[in-house]
C-alpha positions in Angstrom: 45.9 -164.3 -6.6 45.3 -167.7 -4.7 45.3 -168.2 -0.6 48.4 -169.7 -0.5 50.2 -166.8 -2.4 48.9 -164.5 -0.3 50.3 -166.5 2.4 54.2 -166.1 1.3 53.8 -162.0 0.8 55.3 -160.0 3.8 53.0 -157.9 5.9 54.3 -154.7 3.4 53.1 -156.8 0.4 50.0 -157.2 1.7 49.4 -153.6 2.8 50.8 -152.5 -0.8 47.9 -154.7 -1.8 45.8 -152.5 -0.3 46.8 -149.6 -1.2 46.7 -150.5 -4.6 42.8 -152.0 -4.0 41.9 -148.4 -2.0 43.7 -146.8 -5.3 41.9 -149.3 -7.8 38.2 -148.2 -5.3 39.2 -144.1 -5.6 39.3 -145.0 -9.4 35.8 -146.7 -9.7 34.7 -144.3 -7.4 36.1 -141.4 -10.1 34.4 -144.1 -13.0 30.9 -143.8 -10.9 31.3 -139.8 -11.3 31.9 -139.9 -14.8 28.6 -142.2 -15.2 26.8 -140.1 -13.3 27.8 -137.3 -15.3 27.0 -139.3 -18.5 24.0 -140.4 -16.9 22.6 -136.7 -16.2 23.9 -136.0 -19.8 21.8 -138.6 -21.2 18.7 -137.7 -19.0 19.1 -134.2 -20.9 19.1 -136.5 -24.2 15.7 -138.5 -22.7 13.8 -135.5 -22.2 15.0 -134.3 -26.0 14.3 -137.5 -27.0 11.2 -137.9 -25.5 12.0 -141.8 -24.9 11.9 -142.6 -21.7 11.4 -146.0 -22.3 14.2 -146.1 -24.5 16.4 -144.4 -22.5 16.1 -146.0 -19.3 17.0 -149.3 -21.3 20.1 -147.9 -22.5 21.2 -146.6 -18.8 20.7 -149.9 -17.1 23.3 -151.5 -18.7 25.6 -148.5 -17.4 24.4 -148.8 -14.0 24.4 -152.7 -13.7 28.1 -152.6 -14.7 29.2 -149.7 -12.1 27.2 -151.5 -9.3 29.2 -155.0 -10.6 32.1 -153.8 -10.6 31.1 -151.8 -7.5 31.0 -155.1 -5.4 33.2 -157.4 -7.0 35.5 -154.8 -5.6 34.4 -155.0 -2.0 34.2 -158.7 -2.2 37.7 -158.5 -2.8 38.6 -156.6 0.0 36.5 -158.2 1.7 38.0 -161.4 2.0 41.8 -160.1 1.5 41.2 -158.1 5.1 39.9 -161.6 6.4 42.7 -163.4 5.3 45.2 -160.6 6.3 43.5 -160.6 9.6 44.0 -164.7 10.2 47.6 -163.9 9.3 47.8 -161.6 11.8 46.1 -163.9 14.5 48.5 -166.8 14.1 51.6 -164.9 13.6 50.8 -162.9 16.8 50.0 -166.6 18.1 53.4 -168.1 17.4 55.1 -165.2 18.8 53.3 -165.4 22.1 53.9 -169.3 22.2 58.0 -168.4 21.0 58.3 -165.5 23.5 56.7 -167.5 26.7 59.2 -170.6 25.6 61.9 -168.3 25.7 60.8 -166.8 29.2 60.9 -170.4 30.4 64.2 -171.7 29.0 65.4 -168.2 30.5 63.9 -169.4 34.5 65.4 -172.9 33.9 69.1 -171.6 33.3 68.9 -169.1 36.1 67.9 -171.7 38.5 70.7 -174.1 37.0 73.2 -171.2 38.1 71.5 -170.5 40.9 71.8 -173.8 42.1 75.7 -174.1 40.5 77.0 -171.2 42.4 75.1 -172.0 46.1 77.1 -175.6 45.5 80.3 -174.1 44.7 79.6 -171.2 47.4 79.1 -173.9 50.3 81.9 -175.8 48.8 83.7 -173.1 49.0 82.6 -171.9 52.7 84.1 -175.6 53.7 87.3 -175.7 52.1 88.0 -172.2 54.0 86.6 -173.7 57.1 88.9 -176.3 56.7 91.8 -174.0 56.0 91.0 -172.2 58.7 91.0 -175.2 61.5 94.0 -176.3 59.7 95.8 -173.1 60.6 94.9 -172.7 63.6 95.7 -176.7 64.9 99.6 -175.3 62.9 99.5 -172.1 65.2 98.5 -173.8 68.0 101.4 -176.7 67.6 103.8 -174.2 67.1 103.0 -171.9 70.3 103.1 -175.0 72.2 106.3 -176.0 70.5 107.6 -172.9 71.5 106.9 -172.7 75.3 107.8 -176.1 75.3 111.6 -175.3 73.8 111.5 -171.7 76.0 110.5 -173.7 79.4 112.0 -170.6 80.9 109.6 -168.0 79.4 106.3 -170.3 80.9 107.7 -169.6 84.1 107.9 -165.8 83.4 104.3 -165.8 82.2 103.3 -168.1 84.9 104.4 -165.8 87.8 103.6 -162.3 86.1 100.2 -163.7 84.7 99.3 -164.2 88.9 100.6 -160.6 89.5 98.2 -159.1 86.8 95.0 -161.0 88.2 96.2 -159.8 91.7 96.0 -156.4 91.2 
């Protein structure tokens, strides 16, 4: 399998990969065992033999197989852990570099409303200041409206008001 197929599998992929390469490993392991045990079986057949010499050049073929196999294996894993590992840096890269853009976009709109609502809150404040003023100028025409049409009650007020500060 290539680099760039490796880059399209899914993090699960990938880690089924391994498990099948740990499976594939337990498997040459359980291979190695069954060498050895053919290899102490054909030590026995050496020493009936009598051969060592002959022997030994029968076994190394066995051995340089196992230990070829052996490390083809862990060159494999080997570089699928780097490459899983690379994977694993940029995609934990582009998160980081998505998640702090997000924080940022997040700030800018909260200061946009921020600002929005202090605008509409002053304008707000003002139009009820102006209201208010308003009212109070009508209030005020009107009282005087009314003393002026009840001439008769500002005389009342006028002499009970000194009364009340007399006493």
């Amino acid at each position: 399998m290539n680099e760039y197929n490796l880059k399209k599998l899914s993090r699960a992929d990938l880690l089924q990969i391994l498990v099948d390469q740990g499976e594939e490993l337990e498997a040459v392991k359980k291979q190695l065992k069954e060498t050895e045990a053919r290899l102490h079986q054909k030590q026995l057949e050496i020493e009936e033999a009598g051969s060592i010499a002959e022997a030994s050049l029968r076994l190394n073929g066995v051995f340089e197989a196992a230990q070829a196999a052996c490390q083809q294996y862990m060159d494999n894993i080997e570089s699928l852990s780097d490459r899983q590992k690379a994977i694993c840096e940029r995609r934990e890269r582009e998160s980081t570099e998505e998640a702090n853009a997000k924080i940022a976009a997040a700030k800018k709109q909260c200061e946009l409303m921020e600002r929005e609502t202090r605008a509409r809150c002053d304008e707000m404040l003002t139009k009820a200041k102006q209201e208010s003023e308003a009212y109070w100028d009508e209030v005020a025409q009107r009282l005087e409206a009314f003393f002026n049409a009840h001439n008769g009650l500002r005389e009342l007020l006028a002499i009970s008001l000194p009364k009340r500060n007399q006493e």
